[in-house]
N, C-alpha and C positions, 0 to 999 in steps of 0.2 A: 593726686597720684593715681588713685583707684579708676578715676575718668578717662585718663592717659589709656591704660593699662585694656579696659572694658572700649573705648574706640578704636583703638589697636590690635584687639581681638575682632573686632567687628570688621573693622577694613580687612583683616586677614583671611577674614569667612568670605568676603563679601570676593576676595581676591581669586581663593579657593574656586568659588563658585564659577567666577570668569573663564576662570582655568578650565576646568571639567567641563564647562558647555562648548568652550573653545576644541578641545580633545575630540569631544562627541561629533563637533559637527565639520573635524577634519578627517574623519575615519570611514577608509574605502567600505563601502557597503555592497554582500555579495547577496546577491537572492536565488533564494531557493523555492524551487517547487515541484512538491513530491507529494506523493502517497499518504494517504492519512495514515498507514499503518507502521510509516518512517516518520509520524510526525517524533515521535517522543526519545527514539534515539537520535534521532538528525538534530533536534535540540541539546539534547545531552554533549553530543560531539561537536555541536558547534562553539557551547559554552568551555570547551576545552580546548578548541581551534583559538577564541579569542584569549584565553586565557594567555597560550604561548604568541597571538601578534597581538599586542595589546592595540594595533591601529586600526585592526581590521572589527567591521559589526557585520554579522550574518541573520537577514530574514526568512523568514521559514515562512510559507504558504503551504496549507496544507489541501489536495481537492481528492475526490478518486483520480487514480490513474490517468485514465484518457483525459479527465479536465484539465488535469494538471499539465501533460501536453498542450492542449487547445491554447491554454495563456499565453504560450507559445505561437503557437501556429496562426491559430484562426484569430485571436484578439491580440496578437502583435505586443504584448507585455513584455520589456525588459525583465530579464533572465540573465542566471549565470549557467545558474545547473539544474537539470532535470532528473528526478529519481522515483523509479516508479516499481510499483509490486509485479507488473510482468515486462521482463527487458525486449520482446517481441513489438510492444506496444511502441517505444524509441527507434526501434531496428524498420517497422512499418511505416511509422507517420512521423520523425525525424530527419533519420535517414537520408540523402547526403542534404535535404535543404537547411535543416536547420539543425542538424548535428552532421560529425563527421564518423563517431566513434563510439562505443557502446559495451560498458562491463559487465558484468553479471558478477554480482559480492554478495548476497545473501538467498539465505532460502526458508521458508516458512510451511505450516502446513497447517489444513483447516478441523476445526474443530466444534465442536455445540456448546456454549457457552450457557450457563444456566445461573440462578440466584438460589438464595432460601426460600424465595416467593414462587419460585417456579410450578407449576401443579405436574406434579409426579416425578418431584424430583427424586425420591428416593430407589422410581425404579427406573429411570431410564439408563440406558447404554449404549456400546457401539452397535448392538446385533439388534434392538429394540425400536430404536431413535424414531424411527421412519413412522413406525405405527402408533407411536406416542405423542407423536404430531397429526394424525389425521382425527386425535381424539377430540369431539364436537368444542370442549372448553378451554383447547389451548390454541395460546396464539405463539408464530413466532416470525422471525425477520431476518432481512438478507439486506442487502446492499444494492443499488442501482446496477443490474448490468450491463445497462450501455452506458455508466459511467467510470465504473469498478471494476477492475479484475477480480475481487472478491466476490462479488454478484455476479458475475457470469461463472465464476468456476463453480459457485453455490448451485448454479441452475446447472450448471453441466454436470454437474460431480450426483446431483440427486435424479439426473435421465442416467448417467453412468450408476446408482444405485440397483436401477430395473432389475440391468444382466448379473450385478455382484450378489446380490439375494431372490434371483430368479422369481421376479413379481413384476409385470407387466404397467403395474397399478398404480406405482409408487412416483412418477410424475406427473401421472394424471391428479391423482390424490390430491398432491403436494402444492403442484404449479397451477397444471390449466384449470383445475377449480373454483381456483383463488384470485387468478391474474390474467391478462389479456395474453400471458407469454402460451407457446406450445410448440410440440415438437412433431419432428415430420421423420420417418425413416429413408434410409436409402441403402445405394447397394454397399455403402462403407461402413457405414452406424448409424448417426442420428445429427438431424437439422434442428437446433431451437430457433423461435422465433423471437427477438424481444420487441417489440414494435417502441415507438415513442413515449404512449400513453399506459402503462402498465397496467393501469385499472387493478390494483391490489384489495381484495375486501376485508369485511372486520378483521378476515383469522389471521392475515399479513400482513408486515407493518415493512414499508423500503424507503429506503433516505437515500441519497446520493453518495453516503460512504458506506463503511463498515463502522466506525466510529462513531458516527452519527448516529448509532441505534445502541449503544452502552448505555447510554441516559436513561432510555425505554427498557431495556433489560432489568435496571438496578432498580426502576422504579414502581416496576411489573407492570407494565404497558404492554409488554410481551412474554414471553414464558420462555423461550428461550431464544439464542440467534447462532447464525452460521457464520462462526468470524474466525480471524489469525489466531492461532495458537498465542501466538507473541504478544495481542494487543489482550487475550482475555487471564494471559498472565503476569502484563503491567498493570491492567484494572483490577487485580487479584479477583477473579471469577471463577466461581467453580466451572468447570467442563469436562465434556465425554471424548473422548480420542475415536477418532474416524475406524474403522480394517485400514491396513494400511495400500488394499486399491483405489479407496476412495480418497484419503485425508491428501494426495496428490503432491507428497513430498518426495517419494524415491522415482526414480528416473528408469526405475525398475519397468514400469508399466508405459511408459511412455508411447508406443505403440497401439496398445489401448486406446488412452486416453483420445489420439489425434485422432479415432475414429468419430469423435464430436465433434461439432462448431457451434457457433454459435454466433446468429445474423442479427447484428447492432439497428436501430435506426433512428440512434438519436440526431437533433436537428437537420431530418430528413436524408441523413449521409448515411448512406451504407456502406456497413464494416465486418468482414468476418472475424472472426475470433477461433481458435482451435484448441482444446482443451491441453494442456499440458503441464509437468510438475510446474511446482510455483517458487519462481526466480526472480529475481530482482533486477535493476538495471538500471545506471546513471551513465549520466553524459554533462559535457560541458557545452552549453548553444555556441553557435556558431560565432551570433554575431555579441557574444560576451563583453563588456567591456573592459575585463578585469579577469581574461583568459588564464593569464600564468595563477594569478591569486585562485582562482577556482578550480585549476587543476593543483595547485597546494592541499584546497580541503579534502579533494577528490583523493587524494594520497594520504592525508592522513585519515582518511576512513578506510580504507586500505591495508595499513599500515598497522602493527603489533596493536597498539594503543588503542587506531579505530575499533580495530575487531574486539577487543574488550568488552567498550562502548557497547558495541550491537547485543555483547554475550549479556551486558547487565541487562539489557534489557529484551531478553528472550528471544533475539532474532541470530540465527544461524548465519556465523561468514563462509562464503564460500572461499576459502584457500589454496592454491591461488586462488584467485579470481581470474575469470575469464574474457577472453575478448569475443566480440559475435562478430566483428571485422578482422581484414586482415589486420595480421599488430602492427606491421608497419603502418598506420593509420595513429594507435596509439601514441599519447603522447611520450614523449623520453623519458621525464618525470614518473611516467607512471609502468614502465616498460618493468619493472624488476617485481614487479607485484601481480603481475598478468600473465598466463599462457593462453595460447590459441585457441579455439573451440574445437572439439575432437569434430 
């Protein structure tokens, strides 16, 4: 009787099991690839996406900004949707070939991220920061900027320091001491240069994200880093709050800011870049194979519930949200969640 009973459970597991691998490997799969500083809400929101289609499984590839493009572009990678920490970067190298359409749903802003390991943690701040870093025994980190929006606004934002604490000194200091990057005046503001080979020495430490340099932080490999507000208060890090002409979140300054660029030359391609608040931006690829299903997720990030998501975890929705295209361009689906760009 007990044998019955114990085989019978067995094939039932054994049946179970068929069933779930069966499920698994019927279920449309959408891919995603975005920003590393989307990596942890884009996951959050995706486990809540499948949650309500239980058919659907969504991948997340996390790169900076413009790589996360290129898998796109340049390496021809199947894609659903692209989302990235500046919506200029979609609107430039998308744009109509491989996207048609471009929102703009959150916004972020930068900040010094620091540990208990930090050396002088206790005095630094927003009006100090600069000179706390030129000190002989601190190290600190930024992000790739010919592959980051993080990293280039890091390098913009510390040439846009000079004129906000009237010190000439303060990207010399910072950058061209340390790295092969440097800046050129002109008759509007300032030229950086980021060449391919950044040549960073001991006192800089750059990865190809912004996330990429949390490890280094926590582990005190660096003393402090230049990262998203959002990601250094999902890793619970302590941090310093930028003036609010630098940390490059109000749209206040924005005329400012465009008086920067900033000249890319990663794998030989040149790219300008122009400082400006920091925006986010998704799209669905063109040649999507699962276009309605992706402009579904793209609506529920969007959407009351998406914006939650963003808020648990520290990223600001833009409400509406914006179109950088005309809206007729926009999909249908997503028309009630979008106004135009002023």
């Amino acid at each position: 009787m007990y044998k019955k009973i114990a085989i019978i459970i067995i094939i039932l597991a054994v049946l179970g099991v068929g069933v779930l691998a069966y499920q698994q490997s019927h279920k449309t799969t959408l891919k995603i690839y975005c920003a590393g500083s989307l990596a942890k809400p884009l996951t959050d929101a995706a486990k809540e996406f499948e949650n309500r289609n239980p058919d659907v499984k969504i991948e997340i590839e996390s790169h900076g900004s413009a790589e996360a493009i290129r898998q796109i572009t340049d390496l021809k990678k199947p894609g659903d949707i692209v989302a990235v920490a500046d919506y200029d970067l979609i609107d430039k190298r998308m744009i109509p070939k491989y996207a048609t359409w471009n929102i703009q749903f959150a916004r972020n802003e930068l900040v010094i991220a620091y540990t208990d390991k930090s050396k002088y943690k206790n005095e630094i701040n927003g009006e100090n920061w600069y000179q706390i870093f030129q000190r002989p025994d601190v190290k600190y980190g930024f992000s790739n900027p010919n592959l980051d929006p993080c990293g280039y606004r890091a390098v913009m934002m510390i040439q846009l320091a000079n004129k906000y604490y009237n010190n000439d000194t303060i990207f010399e200091n910072l950058i061209a001491k340390h790295t092969s990057i440097t800046s050129v005046a002109n008759d509007s503001g300032y030229v950086v240069y980021a060449p391919s080979d950044l040549k960073p020495d001991k006192k800089v430490m750059i990865r190809p994200k912004e996330v990429d340099l949390v490890s280094a932080l926590e582990s005190g490999q660096i003393d402090y880093l230049i990262i998203y507000k959002s990601v250094a208060m999902q890793h619970k890090l302590k941090y310093v709050e930028l003036p609010e002409k630098l940390n490059l979140k109000s749209t206040k300054y924005e005329k400012e800011y465009k008086k920067i660029s900033l000249v890319q030359y990663a794998d030989t391609k040149k790219q300008v870049v122009k400082l400006k608040p920091i925006v986010y931006g998704i799209t669905v690829v063109n040649n999507s194979k699962h276009k309605d299903l992706a402009e579904k997720f793209v609506q529920f990030l969007l959407s009351r519930d998406g914006q939650e998501v963003l808020k648990r975890n520290y990223q600001e929705p833009i409400v509406p949200a914006v179109s950088t295209v005309d809206i007729s361009k926009i999909p249908p689906l997503l028309r009630n969640f979008v106004v135009p760009k002023k």
